[in-house]
N, C-alpha and C positions, 0 to 999 in steps of 0.2 A: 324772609330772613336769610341772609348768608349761611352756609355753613358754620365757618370760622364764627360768625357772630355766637351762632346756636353753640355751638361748642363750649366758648366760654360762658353762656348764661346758661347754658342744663343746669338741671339739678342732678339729671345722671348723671353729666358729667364729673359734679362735684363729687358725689360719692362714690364715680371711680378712683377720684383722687384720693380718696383713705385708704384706699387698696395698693393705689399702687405709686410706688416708692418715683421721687425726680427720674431717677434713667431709663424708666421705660416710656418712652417716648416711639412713635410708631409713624411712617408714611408706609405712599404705595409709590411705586417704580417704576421702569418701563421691562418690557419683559424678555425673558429667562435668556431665547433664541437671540438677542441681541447680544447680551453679555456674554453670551458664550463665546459667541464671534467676534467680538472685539475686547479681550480681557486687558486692556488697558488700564491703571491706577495709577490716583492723583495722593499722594500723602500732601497733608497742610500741614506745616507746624506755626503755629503762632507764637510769636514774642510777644505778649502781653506786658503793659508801660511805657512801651516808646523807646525800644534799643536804641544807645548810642553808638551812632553807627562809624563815628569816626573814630572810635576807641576800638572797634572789631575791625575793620576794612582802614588800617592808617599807616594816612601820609607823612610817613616814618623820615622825609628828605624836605619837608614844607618846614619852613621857618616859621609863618605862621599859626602853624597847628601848633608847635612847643610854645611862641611868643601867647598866642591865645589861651594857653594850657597851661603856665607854670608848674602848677603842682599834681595835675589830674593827664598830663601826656602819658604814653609809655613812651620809656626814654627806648630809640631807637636800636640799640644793643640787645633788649630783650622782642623786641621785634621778630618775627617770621615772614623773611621776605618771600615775596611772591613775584614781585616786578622790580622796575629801577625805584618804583614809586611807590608801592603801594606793600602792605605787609600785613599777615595774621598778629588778635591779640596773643601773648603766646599760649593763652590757654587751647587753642585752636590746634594742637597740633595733629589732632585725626581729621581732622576738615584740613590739612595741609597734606595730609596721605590722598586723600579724596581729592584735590586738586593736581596732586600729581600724579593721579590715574589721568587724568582728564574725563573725570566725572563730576567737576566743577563746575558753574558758570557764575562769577560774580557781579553783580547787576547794582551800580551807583547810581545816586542821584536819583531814586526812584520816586515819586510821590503824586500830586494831581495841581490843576490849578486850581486859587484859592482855597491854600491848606486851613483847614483847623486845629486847632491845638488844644481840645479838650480830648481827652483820654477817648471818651463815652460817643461822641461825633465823632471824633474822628476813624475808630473802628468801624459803626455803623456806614461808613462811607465805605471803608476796604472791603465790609462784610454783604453790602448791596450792589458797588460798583455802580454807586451814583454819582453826578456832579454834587459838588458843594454844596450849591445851594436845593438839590434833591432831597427829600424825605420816604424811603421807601420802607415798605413794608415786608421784602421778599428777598432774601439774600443771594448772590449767583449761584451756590451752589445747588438751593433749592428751586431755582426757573432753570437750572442744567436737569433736574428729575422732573418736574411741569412738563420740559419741551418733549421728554421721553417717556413720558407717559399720560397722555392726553386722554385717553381713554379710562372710566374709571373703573373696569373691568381689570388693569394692568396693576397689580398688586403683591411685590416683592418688598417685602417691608426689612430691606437690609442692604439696600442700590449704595447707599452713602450712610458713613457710621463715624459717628465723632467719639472716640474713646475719652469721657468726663460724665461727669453728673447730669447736668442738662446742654440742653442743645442751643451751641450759637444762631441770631442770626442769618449768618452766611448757607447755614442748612435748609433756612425754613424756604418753602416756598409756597405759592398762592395755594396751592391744591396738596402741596406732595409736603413730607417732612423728613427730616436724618432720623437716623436712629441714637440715642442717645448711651450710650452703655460703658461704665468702666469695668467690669469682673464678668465676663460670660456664661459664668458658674450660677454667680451670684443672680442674674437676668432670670437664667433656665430654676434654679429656685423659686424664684418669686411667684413665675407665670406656672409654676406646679400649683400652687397653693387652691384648694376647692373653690374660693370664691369667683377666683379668676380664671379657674377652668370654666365653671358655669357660666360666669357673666363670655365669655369665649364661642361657649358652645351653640348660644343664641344667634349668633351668626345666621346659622340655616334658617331656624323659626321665623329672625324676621327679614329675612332675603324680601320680600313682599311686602314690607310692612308699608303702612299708607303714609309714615311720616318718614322721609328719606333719609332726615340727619339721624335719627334714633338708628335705624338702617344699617349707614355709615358708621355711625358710634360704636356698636357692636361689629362692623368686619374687622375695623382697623384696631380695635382689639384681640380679636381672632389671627389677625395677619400678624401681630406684635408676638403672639403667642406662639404661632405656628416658628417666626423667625428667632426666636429665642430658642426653639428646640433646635433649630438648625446648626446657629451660632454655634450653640456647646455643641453638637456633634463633630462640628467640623474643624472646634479647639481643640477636640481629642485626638483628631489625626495628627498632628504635627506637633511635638513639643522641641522645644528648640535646646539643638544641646550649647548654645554660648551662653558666657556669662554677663546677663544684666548688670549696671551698676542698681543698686537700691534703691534709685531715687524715685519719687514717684513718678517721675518724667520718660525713665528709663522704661518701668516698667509699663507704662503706655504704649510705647513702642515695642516692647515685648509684643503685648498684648496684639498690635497691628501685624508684627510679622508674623505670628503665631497665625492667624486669619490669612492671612498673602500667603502662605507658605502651604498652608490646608486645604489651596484651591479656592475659599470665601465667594463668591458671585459678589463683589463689590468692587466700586470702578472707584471711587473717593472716600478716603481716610482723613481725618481732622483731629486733631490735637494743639494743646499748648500749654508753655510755660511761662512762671514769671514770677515774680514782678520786676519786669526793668526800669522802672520812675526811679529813677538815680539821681533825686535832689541834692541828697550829703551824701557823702563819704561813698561815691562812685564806685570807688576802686574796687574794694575788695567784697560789694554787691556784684557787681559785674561780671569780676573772674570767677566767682565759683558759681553764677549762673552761667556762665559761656563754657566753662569747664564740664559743668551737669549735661549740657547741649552736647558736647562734644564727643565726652565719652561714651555717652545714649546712642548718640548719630551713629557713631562708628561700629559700634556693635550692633548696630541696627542696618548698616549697610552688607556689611561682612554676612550677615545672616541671608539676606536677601540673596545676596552674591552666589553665596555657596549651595542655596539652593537654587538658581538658574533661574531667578523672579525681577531680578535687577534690572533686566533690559524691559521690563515691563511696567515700569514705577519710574514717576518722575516724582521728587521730593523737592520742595516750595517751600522756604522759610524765607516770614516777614513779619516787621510790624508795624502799628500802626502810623509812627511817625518817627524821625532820629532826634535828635538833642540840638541846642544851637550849640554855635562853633566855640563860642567861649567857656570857661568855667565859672560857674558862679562862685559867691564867697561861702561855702559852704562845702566844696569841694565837691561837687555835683555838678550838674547841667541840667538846665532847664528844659521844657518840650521847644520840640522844633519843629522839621516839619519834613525834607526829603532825606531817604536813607535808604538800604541796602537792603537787596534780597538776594536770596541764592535758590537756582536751581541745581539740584543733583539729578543727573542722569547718563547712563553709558553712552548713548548717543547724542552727545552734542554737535550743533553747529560749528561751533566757538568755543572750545573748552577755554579758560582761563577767565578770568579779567573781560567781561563782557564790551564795556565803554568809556569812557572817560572818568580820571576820577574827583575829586569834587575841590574847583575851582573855588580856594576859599580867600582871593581876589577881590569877586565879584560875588557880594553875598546880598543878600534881601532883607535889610535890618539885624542883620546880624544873622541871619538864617539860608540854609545852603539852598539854591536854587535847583528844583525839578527837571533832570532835562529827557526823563524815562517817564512816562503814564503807567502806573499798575494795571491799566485795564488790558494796554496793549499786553501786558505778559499773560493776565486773565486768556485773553483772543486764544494768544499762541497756544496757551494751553488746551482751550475746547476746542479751537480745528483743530488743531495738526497733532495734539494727541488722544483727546478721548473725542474725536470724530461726530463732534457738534458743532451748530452752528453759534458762533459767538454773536450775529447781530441781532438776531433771537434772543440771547440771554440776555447780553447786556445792555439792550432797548438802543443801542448806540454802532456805528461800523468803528472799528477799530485797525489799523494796519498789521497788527500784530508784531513780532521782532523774528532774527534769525535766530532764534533758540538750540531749536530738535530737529532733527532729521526726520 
């Protein structure tokens, strides 16, 4: 029997689960001597609902974008330009400071061939970096911890940490898993508690035991334990003196710099917000989610900045697909399918406006045409900044883009 099989049919397992609460979720890593030497971080933010991306990145001079949009354009006056062509929603305007650092990069058109346009698919595609017609069961993130730590001996149960309840997809992987945690307080509480010191403590006793998975069962509870005392110690070093906005989005991001800034041994952070499914009344869903994004970002950049961690962190916001071009009659848009990411990092390539932006000419039934692959930003990301191999991960060669230096 598989692990993962054993895992979910124990009965121990089940009755760890009365113990312990959705966010303690626990893998192993690759180890300590690596991360040291390469203290690289990846933050994810996800757009959860499918951003309309021609509402945040718009072609404020396209006739067809206002002609397609009657009532759901922003009219070009309130616009933040960026190009001849191209302009922030104006809620954006700390992601317009970030741009004119030249710690932008804006990436149109972004998507895969044969998009889907179910919420649930379609994520499971971004969160695998599979083709279309793939069904995996391992997210990149989590065959980025597989490929570094092969050995099952290699066991830092805090390599990659998604600040939420339970853990995406894009974390798990065949062998390895993220850590799951929203309060690091709340985590180092829980893993106090006598039950699950004890069920912990059994680590040693059954180091030996004749059944492996029970074995297993027991370390990576031990490991989850151990990294939980870690976390909160290393949340006490650093308290950040800016001021979060309240939202809970914001304070996710606290939460990330507060870890980045403490030193943390973690090479990838995961988070996200939402809901963007902007069927009706678009508008003023939009602006105070891009607005929540914006002022989180910004004080989440600044933080970074100011403690000397910036050049170290590349920041990656997407989602799972953009809206089509038109407005529906309900004052929304419906799912679509290519759309916009941004990487933030001091070291760009190409700061500004990464490629072309989206020819709404030449649409695909009404839907803007891919002319970026997500997997190639994926690539650039594992070479050239957390110094893995991307054909490994992503079971596929990838050219990757001019991104990063």
């Amino acid at each position: 029997m598989k692990r993962r099989k054993f895992l979910q049919q124990s009965a121990l397992a089940s009755v760890g689960t009365m113990w312990i609460p959705q966010f303690l979720k626990a893998f192993e890593v690759q180890n300590l001597e690596n991360i040291i030497s390469k203290p690289k971080i990846l933050v994810i933010i996800q757009w959860s609902g499918g951003n309309d991306s021609l509402n945040t990145i718009i072609p404020y001079r396209n006739d067809i974008y206002y002609r397609e949009r009657p009532r759901l354009a922003i009219p070009a006056a309130q616009v933040i330009p960026l190009t001849d062509e191209l302009g922030l929603h104006p809620a954006l305007s700390g992601l317009k400071r970030i741009f004119d650092a030249g710690h932008l990069n804006i990436l149109n058109n972004v998507g895969y061939p044969n998009p889907d346009r179910s919420h649930f698919r379609a994520m499971d595609i971004w969160h695998t970096a599979a083709n279309a017609d793939q069904y995996l069961t391992s997210g990149w993130v989590g065959r980025y911890l597989d490929s570094h730590c092969p050995s099952s001996d290699c066991t830092i149960a805090h390599q990659a940490i998604e600040v939420d309840d339970t853990l995406s997809l894009a974390m798990k992987g065949e062998n390895i898993k993220g850590l799951a945690l929203k309060n690091p307080q709340k985590l180092y509480q829980v893993t106090q508690a006598k039950n699950i010191q004890h069920l912990a403590n059994q680590k040693l006793a059954l180091a030996d035991h004749h059944h492996d998975h029970v074995a297993y069962l027991y370390k990576t509870l031990a490991e989850t334990v151990s990294s939980a005392s870690y976390i909160y110690e290393k949340n006490q070093v650093y308290q950040s003196k800016f001021t979060y906005p309240a939202s809970p989005f914001a304070q996710q991001l606290k939460t990330i710099a507060q870890l980045i800034n403490a030193g943390l041994e973690t090479n990838i952070y995961y988070t996200s917000m939402g809901s963007f499914d902007t069927h009706v009344r678009q508008k003023p869903q939009q602006e105070r989610l891009l607005k929540m994004y914006d002022e989180a970002l910004s004080v989440f950049v600044q933080d970074l900045q100011a403690n000397q961690r910036l050049q170290d962190v590349v920041i990656m916001t997407f989602s799972e697909f953009g809206r089509r071009v038109a407005q529906n009659a309900s004052e929304g848009t419906d799912h679509g399918t290519a759309g916009n990411v941004f990487i933030i990092h001091p070291n760009l390539k190409k700061a500004g406006v990464f490629n072309e932006a989206p020819n709404l000419q030449d649409l695909d039934e009404g839907d803007l045409k891919f002319t970026l692959d997500f997997r190639d930003i994926y690539a650039t990301l594992l070479d050239k900044h957390l110094q893995a191999d991307s054909r490994l991960i992503l079971n596929q060669t990838f050219q990757g883009l001019d991104l990063i230096k």
